[in-house]
PDB file of N, CA, C, O and CB in Angstrom:
ATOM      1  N   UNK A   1      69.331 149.232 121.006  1.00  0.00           N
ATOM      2  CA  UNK A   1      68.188 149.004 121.890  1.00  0.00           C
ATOM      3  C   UNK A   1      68.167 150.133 122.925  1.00  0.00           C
ATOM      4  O   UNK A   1      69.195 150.568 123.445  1.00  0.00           O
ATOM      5  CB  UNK A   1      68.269 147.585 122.587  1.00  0.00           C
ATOM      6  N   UNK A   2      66.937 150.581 123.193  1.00  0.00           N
ATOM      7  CA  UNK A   2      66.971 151.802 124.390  1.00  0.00           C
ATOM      8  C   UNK A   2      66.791 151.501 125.517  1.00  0.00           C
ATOM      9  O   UNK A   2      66.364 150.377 125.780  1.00  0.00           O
ATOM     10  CB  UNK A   2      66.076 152.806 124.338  1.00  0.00           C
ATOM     11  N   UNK A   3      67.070 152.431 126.515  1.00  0.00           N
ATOM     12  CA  UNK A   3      67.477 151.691 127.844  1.00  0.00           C
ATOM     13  C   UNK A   3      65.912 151.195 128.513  1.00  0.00           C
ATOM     14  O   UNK A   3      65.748 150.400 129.438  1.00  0.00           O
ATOM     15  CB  UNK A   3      68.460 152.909 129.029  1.00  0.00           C
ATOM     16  N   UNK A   4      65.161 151.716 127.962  1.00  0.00           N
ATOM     17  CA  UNK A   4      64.113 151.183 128.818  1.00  0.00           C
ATOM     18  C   UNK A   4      63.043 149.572 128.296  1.00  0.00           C
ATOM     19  O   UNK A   4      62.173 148.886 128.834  1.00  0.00           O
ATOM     20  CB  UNK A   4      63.132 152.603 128.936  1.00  0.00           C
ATOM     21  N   UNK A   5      63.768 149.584 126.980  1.00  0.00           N
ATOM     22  CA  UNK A   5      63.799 147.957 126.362  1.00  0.00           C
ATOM     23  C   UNK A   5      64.592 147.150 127.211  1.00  0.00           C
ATOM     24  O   UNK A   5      63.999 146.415 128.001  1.00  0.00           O
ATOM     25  CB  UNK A   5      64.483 147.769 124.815  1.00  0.00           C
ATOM     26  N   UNK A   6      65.939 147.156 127.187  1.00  0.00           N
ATOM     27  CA  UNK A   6      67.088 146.776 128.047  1.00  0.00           C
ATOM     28  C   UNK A   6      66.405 146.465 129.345  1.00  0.00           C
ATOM     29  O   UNK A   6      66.680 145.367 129.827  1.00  0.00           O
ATOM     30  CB  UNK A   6      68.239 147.939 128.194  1.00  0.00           C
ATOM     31  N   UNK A   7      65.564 147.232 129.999  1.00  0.00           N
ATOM     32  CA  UNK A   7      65.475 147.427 131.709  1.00  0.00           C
ATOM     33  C   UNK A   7      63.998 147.352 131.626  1.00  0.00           C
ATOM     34  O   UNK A   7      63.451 148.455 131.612  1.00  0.00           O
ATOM     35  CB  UNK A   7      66.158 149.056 132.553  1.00  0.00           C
ATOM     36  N   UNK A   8      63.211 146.308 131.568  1.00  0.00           N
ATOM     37  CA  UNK A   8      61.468 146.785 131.557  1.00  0.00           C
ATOM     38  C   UNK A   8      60.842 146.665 132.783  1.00  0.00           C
ATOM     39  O   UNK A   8      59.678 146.324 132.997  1.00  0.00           O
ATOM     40  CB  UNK A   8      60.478 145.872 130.592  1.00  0.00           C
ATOM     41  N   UNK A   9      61.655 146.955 133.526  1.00  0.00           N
ATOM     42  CA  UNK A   9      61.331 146.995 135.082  1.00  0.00           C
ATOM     43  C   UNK A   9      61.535 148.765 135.182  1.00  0.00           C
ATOM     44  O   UNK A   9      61.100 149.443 136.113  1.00  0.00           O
ATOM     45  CB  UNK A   9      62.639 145.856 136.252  1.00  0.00           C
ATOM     46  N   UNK A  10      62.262 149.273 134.045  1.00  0.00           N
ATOM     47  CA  UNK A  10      62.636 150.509 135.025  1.00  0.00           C
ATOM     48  C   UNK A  10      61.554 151.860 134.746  1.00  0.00           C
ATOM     49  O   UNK A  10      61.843 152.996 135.121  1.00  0.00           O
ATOM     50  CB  UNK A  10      64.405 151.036 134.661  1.00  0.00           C
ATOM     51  N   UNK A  11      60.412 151.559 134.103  1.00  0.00           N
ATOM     52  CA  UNK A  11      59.135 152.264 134.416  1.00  0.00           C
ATOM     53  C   UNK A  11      58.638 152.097 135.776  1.00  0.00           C
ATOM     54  O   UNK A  11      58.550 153.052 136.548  1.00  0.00           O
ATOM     55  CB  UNK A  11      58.090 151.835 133.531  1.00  0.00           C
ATOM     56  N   UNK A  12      58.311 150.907 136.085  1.00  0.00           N
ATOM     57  CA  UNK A  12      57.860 150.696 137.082  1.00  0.00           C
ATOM     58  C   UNK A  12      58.453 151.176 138.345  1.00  0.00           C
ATOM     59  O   UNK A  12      57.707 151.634 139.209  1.00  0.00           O
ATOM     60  CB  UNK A  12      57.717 149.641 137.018  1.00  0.00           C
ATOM     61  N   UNK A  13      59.893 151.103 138.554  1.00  0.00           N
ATOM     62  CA  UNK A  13      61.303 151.740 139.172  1.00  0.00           C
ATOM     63  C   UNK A  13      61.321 153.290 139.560  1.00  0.00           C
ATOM     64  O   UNK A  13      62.203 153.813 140.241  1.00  0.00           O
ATOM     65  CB  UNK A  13      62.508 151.576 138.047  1.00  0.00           C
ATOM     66  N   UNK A  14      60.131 153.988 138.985  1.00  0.00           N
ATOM     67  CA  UNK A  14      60.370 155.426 138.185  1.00  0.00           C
ATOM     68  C   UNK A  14      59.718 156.078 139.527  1.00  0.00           C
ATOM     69  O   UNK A  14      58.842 155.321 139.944  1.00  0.00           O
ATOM     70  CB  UNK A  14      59.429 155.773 136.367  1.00  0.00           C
ATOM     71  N   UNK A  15      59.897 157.516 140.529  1.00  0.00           N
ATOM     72  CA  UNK A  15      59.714 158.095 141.208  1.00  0.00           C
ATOM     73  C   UNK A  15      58.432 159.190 140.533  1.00  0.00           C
ATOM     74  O   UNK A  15      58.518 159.867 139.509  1.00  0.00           O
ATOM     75  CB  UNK A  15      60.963 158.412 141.643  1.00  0.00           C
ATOM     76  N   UNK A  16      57.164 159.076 141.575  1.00  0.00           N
ATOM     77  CA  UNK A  16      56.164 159.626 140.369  1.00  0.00           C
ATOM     78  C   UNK A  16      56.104 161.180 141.059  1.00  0.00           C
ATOM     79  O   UNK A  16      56.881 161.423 141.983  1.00  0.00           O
ATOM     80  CB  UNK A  16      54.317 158.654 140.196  1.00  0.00           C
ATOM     81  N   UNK A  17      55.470 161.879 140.741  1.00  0.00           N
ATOM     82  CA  UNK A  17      55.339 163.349 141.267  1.00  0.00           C
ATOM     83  C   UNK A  17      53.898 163.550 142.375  1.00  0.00           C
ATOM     84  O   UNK A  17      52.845 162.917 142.300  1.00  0.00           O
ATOM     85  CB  UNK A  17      55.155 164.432 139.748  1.00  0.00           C
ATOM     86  N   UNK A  18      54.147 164.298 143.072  1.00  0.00           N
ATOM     87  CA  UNK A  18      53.083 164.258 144.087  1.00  0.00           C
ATOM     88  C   UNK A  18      51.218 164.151 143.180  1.00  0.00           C
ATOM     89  O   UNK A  18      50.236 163.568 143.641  1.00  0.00           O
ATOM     90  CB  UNK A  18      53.403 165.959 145.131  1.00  0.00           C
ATOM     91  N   UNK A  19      51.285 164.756 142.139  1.00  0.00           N
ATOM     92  CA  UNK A  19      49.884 164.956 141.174  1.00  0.00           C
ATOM     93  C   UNK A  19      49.707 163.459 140.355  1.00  0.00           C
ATOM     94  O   UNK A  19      48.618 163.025 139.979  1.00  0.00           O
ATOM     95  CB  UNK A  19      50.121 166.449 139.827  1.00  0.00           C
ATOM     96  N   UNK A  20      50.833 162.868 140.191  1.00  0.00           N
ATOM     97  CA  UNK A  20      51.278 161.737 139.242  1.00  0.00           C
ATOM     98  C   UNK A  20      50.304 160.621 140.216  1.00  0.00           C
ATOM     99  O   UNK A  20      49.313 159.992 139.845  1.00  0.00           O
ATOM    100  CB  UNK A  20      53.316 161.412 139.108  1.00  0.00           C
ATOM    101  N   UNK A  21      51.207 160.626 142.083  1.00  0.00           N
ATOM    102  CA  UNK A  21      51.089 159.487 143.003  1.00  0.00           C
ATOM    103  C   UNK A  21      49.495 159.403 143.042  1.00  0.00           C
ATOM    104  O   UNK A  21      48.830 158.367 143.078  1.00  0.00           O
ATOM    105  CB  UNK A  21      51.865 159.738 144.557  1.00  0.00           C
ATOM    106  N   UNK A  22      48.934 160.979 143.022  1.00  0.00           N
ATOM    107  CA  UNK A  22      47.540 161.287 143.309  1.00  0.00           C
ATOM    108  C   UNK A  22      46.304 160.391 142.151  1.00  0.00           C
ATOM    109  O   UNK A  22      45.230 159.949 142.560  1.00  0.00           O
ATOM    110  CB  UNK A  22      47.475 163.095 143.148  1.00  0.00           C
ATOM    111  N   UNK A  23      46.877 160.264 140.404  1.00  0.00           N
ATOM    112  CA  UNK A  23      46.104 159.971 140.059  1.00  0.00           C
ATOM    113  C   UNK A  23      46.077 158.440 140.158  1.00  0.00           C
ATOM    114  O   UNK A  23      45.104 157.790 139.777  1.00  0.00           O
ATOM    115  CB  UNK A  23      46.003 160.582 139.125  1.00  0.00           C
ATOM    116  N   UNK A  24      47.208 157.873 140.696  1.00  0.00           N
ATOM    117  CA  UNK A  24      47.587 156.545 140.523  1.00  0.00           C
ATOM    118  C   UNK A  24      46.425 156.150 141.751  1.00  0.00           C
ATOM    119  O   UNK A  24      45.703 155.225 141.379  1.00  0.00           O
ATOM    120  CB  UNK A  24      49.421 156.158 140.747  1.00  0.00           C
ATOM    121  N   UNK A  25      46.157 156.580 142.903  1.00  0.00           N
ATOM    122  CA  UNK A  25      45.689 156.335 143.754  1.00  0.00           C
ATOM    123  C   UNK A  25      44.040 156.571 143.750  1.00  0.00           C
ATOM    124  O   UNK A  25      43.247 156.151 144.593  1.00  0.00           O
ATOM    125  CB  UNK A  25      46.431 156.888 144.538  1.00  0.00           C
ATOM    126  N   UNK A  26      43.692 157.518 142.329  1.00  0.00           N
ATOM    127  CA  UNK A  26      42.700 158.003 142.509  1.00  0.00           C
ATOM    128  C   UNK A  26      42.203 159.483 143.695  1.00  0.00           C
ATOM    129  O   UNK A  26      41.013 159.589 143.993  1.00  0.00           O
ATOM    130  CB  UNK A  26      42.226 156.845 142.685  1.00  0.00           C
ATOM    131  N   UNK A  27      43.025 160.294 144.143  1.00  0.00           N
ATOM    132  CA  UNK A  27      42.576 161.545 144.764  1.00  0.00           C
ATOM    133  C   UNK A  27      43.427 162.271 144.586  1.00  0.00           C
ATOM    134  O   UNK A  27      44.562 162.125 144.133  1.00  0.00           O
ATOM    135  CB  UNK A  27      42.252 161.602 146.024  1.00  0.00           C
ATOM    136  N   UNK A  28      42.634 163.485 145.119  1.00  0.00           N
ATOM    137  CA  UNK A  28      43.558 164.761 144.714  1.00  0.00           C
ATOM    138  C   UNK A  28      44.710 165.036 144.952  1.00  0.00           C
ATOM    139  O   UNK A  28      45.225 164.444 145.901  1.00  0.00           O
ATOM    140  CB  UNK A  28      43.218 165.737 145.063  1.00  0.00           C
ATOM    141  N   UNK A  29      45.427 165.906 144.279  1.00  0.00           N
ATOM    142  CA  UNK A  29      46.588 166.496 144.664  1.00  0.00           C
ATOM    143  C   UNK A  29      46.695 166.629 146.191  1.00  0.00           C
ATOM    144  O   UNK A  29      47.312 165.880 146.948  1.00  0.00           O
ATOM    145  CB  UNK A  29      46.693 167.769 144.004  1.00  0.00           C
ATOM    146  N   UNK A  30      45.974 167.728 146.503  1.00  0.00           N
ATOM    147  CA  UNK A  30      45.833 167.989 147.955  1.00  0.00           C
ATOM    148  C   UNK A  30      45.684 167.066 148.885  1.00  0.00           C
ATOM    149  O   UNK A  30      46.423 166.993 149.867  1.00  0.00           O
ATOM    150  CB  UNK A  30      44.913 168.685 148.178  1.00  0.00           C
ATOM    151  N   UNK A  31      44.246 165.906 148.540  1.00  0.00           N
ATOM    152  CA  UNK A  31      44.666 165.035 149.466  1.00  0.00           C
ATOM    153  C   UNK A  31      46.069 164.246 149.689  1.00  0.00           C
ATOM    154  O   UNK A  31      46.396 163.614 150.694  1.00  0.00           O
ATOM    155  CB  UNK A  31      43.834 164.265 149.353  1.00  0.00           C
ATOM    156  N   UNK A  32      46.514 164.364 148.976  1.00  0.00           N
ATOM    157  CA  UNK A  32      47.855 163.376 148.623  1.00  0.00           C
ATOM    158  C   UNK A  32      48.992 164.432 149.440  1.00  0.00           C
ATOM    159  O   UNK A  32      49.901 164.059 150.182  1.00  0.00           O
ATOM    160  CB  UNK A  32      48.254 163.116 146.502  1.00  0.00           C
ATOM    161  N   UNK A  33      48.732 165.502 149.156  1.00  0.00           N
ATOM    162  CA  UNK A  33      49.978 166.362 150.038  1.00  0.00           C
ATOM    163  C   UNK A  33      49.709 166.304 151.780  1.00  0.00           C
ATOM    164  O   UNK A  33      50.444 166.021 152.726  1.00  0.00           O
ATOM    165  CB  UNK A  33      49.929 168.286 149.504  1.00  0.00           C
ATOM    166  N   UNK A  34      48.457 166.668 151.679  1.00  0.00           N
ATOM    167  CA  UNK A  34      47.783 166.343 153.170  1.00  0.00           C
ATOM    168  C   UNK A  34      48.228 164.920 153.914  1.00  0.00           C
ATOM    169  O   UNK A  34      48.468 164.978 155.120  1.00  0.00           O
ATOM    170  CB  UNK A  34      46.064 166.248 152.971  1.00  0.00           C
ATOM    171  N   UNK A  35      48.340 163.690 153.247  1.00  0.00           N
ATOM    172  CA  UNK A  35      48.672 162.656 153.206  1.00  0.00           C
ATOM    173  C   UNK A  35      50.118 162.358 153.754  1.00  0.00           C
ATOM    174  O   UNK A  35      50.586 161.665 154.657  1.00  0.00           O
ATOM    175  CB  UNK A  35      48.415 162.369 152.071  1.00  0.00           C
ATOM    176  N   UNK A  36      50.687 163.344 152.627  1.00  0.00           N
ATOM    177  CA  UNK A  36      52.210 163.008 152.671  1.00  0.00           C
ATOM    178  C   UNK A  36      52.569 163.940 153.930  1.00  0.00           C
ATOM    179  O   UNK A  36      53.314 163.462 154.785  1.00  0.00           O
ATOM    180  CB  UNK A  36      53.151 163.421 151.118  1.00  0.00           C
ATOM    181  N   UNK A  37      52.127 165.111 154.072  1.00  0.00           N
ATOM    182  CA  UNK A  37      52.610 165.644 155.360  1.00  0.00           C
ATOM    183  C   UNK A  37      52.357 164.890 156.568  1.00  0.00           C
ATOM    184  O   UNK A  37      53.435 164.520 157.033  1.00  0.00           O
ATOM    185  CB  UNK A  37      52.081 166.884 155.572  1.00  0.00           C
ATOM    186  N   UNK A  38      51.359 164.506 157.277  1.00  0.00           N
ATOM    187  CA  UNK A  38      50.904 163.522 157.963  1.00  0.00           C
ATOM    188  C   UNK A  38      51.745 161.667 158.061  1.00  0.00           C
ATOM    189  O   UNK A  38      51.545 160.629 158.692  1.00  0.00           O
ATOM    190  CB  UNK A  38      49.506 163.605 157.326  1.00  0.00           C
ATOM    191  N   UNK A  39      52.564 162.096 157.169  1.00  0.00           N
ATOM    192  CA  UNK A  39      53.543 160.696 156.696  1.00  0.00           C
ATOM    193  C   UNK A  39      52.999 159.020 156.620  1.00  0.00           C
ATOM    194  O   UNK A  39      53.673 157.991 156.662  1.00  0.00           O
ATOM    195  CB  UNK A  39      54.793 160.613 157.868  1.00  0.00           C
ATOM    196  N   UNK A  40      51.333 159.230 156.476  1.00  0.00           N
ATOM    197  CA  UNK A  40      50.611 158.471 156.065  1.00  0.00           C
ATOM    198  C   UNK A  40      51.549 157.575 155.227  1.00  0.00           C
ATOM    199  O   UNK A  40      51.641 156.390 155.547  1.00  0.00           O
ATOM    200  CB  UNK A  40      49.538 159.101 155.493  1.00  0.00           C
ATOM    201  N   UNK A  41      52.229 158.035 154.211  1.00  0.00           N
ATOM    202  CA  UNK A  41      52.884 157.543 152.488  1.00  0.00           C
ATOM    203  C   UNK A  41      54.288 157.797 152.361  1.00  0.00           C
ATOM    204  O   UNK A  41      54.752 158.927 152.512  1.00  0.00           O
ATOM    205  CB  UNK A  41      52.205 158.488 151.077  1.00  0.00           C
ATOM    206  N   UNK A  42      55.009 156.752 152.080  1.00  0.00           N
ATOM    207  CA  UNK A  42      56.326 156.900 151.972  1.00  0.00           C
ATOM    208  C   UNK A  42      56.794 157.938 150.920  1.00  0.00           C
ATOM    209  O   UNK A  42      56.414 158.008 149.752  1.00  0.00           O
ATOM    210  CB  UNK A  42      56.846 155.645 151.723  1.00  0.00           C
ATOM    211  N   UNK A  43      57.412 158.483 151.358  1.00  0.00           N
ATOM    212  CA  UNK A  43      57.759 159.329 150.221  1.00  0.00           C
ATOM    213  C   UNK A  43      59.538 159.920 150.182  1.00  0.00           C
ATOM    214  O   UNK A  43      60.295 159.753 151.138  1.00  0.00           O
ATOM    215  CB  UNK A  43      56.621 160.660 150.353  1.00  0.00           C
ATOM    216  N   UNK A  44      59.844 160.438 149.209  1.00  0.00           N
ATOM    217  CA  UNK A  44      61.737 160.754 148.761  1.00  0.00           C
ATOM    218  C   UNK A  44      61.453 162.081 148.934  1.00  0.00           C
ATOM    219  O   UNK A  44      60.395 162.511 148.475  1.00  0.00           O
ATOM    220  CB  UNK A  44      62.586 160.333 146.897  1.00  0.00           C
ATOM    221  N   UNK A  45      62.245 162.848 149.544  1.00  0.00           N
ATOM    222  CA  UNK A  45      62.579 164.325 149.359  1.00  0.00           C
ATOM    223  C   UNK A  45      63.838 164.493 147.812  1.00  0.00           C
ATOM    224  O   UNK A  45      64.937 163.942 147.738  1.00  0.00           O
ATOM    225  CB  UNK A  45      63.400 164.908 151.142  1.00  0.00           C
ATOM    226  N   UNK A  46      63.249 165.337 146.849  1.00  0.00           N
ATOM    227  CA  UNK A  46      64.588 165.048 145.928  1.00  0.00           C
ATOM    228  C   UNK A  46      65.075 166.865 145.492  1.00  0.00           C
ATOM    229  O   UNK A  46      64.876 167.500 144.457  1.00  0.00           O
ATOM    230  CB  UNK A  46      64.036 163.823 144.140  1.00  0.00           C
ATOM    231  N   UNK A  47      65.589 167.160 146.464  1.00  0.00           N
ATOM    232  CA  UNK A  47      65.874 169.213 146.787  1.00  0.00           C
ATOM    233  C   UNK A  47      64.724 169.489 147.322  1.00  0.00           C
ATOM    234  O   UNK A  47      64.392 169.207 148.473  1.00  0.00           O
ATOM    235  CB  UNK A  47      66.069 170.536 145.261  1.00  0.00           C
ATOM    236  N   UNK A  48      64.039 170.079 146.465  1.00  0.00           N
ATOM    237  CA  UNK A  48      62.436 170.965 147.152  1.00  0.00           C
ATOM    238  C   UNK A  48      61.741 169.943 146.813  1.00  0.00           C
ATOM    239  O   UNK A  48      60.941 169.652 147.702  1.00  0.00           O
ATOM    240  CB  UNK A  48      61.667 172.616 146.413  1.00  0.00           C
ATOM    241  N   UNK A  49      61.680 169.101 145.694  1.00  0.00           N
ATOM    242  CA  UNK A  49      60.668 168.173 145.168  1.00  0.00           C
ATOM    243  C   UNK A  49      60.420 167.279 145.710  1.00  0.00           C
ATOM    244  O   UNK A  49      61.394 166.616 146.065  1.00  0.00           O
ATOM    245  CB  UNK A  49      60.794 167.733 144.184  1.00  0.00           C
ATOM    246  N   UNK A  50      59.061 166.755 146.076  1.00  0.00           N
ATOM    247  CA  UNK A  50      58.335 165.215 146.755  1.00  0.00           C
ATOM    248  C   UNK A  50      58.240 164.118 145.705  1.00  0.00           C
ATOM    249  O   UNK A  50      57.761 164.431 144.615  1.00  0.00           O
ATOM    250  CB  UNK A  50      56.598 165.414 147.331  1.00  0.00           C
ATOM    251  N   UNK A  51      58.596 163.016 145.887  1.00  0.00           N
ATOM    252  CA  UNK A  51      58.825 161.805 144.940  1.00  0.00           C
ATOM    253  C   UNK A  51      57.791 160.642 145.814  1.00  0.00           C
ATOM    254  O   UNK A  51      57.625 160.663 147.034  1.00  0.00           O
ATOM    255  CB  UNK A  51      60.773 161.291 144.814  1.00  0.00           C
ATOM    256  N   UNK A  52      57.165 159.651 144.856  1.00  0.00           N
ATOM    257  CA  UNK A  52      56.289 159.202 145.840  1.00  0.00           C
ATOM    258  C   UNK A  52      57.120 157.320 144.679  1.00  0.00           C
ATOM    259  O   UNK A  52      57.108 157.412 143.452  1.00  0.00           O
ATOM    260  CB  UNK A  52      53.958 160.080 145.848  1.00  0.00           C
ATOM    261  N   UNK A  53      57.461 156.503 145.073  1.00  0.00           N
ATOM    262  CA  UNK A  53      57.406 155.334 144.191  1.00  0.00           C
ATOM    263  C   UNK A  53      56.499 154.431 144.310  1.00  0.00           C
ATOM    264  O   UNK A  53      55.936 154.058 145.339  1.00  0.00           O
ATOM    265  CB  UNK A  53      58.412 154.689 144.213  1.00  0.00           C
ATOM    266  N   UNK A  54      56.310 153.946 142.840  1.00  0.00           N
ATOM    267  CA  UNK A  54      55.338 152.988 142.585  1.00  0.00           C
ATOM    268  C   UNK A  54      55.009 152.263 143.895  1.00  0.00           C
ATOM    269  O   UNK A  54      53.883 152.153 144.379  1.00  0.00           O
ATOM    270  CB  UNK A  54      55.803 152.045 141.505  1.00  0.00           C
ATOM    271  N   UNK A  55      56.395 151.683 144.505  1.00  0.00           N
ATOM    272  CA  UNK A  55      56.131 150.219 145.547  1.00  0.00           C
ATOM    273  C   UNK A  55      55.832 150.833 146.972  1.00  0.00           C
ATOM    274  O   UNK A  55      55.575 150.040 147.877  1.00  0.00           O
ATOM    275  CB  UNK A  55      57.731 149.018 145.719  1.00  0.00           C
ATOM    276  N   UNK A  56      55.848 152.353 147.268  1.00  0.00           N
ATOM    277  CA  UNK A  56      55.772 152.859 148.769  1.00  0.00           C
ATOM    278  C   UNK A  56      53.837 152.742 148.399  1.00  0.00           C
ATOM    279  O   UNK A  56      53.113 152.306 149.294  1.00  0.00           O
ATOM    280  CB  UNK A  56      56.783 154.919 149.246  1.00  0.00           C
ATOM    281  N   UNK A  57      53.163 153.217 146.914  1.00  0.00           N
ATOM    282  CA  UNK A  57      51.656 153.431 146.581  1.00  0.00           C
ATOM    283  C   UNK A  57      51.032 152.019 147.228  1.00  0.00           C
ATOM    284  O   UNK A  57      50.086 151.828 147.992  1.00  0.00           O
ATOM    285  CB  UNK A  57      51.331 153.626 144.724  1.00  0.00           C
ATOM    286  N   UNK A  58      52.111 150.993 146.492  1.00  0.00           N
ATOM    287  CA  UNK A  58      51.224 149.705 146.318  1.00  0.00           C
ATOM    288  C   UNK A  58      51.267 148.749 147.964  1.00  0.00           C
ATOM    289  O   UNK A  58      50.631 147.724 148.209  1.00  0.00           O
ATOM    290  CB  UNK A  58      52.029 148.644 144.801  1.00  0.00           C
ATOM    291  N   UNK A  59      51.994 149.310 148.672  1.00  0.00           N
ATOM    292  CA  UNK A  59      52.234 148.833 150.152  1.00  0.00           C
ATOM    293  C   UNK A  59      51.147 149.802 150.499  1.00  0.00           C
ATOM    294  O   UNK A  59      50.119 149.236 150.871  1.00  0.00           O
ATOM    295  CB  UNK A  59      53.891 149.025 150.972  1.00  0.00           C
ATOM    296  N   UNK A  60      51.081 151.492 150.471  1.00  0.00           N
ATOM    297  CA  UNK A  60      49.664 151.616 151.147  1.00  0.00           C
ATOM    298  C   UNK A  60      48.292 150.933 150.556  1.00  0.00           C
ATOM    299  O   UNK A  60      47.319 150.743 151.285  1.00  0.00           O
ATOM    300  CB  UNK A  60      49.375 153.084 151.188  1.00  0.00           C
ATOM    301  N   UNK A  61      48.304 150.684 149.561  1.00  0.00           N
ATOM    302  CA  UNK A  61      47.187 149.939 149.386  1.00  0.00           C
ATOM    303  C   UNK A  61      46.532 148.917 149.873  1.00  0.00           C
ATOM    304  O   UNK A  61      45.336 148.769 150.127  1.00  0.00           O
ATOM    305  CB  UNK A  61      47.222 149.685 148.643  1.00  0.00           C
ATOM    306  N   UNK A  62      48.174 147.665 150.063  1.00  0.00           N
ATOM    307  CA  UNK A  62      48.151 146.493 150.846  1.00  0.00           C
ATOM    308  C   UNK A  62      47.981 147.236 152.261  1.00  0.00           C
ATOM    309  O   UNK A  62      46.858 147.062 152.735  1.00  0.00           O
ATOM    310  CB  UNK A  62      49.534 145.483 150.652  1.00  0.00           C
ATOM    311  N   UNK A  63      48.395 147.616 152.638  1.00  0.00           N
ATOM    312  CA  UNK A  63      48.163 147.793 154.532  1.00  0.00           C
ATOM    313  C   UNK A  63      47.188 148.244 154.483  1.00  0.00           C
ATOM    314  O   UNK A  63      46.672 147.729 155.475  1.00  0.00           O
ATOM    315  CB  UNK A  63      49.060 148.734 155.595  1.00  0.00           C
ATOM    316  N   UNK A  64      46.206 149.074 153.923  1.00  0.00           N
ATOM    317  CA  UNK A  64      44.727 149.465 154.188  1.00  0.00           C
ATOM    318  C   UNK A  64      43.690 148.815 153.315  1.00  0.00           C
ATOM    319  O   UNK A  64      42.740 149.496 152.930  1.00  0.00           O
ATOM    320  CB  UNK A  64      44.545 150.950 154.015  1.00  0.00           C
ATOM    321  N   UNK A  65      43.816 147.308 152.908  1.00  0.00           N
ATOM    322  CA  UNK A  65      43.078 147.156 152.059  1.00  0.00           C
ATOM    323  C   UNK A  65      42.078 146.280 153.240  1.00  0.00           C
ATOM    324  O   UNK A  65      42.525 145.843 154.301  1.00  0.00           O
ATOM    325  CB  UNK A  65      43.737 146.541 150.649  1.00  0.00           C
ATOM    326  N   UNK A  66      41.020 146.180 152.903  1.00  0.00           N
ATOM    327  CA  UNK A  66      40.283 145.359 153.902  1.00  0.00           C
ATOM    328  C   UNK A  66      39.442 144.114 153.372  1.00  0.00           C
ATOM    329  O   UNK A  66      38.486 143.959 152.612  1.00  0.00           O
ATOM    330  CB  UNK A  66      39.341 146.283 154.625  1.00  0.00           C
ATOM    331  N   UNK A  67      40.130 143.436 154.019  1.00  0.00           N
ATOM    332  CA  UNK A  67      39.931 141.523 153.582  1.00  0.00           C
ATOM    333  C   UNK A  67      38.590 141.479 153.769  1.00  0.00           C
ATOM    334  O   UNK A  67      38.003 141.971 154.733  1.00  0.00           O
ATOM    335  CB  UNK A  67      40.763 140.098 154.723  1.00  0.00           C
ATOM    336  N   UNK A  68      38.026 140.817 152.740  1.00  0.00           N
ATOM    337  CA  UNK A  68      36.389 139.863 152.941  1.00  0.00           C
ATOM    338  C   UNK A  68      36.712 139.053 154.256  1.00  0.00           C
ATOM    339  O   UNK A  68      37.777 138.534 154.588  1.00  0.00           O
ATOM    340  CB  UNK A  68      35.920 138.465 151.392  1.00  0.00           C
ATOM    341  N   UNK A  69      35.598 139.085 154.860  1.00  0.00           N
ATOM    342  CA  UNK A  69      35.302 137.938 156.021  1.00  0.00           C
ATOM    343  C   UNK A  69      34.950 136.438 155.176  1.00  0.00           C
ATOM    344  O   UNK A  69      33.967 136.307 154.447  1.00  0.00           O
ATOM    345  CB  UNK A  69      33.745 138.482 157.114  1.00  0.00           C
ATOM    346  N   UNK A  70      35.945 135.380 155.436  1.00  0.00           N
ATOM    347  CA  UNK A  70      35.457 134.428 154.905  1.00  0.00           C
ATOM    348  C   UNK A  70      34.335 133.742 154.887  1.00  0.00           C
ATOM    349  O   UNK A  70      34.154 133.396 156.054  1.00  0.00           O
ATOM    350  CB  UNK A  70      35.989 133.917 155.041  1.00  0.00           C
ATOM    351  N   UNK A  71      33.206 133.223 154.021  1.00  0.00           N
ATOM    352  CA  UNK A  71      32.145 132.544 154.682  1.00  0.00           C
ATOM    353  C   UNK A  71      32.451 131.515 155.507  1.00  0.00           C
ATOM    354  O   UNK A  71      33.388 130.763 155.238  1.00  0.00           O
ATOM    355  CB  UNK A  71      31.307 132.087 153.854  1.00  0.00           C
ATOM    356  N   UNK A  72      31.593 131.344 156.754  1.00  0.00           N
ATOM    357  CA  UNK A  72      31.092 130.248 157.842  1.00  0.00           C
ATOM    358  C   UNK A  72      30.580 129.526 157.678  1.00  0.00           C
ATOM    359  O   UNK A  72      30.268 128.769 158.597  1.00  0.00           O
ATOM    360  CB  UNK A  72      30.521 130.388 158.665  1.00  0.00           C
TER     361      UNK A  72
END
């Protein structure tokens, strides 16, 4: 069995690349670097390389998502 049968959490687990985080989110590269400099987005330093994970994307989503007003 291969390890990612074994572990089917560990896609999800997986550190995406600054162009990767961008399409997940829907915008550009650039915005996304612009983003990450500004420390808008959690992100891993890994040597020179920016790592962005699945769960730092899906928390900015939750903190800027904007709730319906319930009806009155």
């Amino acid at each position: 069995m291969s390890d990612l049968q074994e572990r089917p959490n560990a896609v999800r687990r997986r550190l995406l690349s600054v162009s990767e985080a961008a399409q997940y989110l829907g915008i550009s590269p650039g915005t996304m670097r612009n983003w990450l400099s500004m420390r808008r987005i959690e992100h891993v330093k890994v040597g020179r390389l920016t790592r962005i994970s699945y769960a730092a994307l899906d928390r900015y989503i939750a903190d800027n998502t904007v709730r319906a007003e319930a009806d009155v």
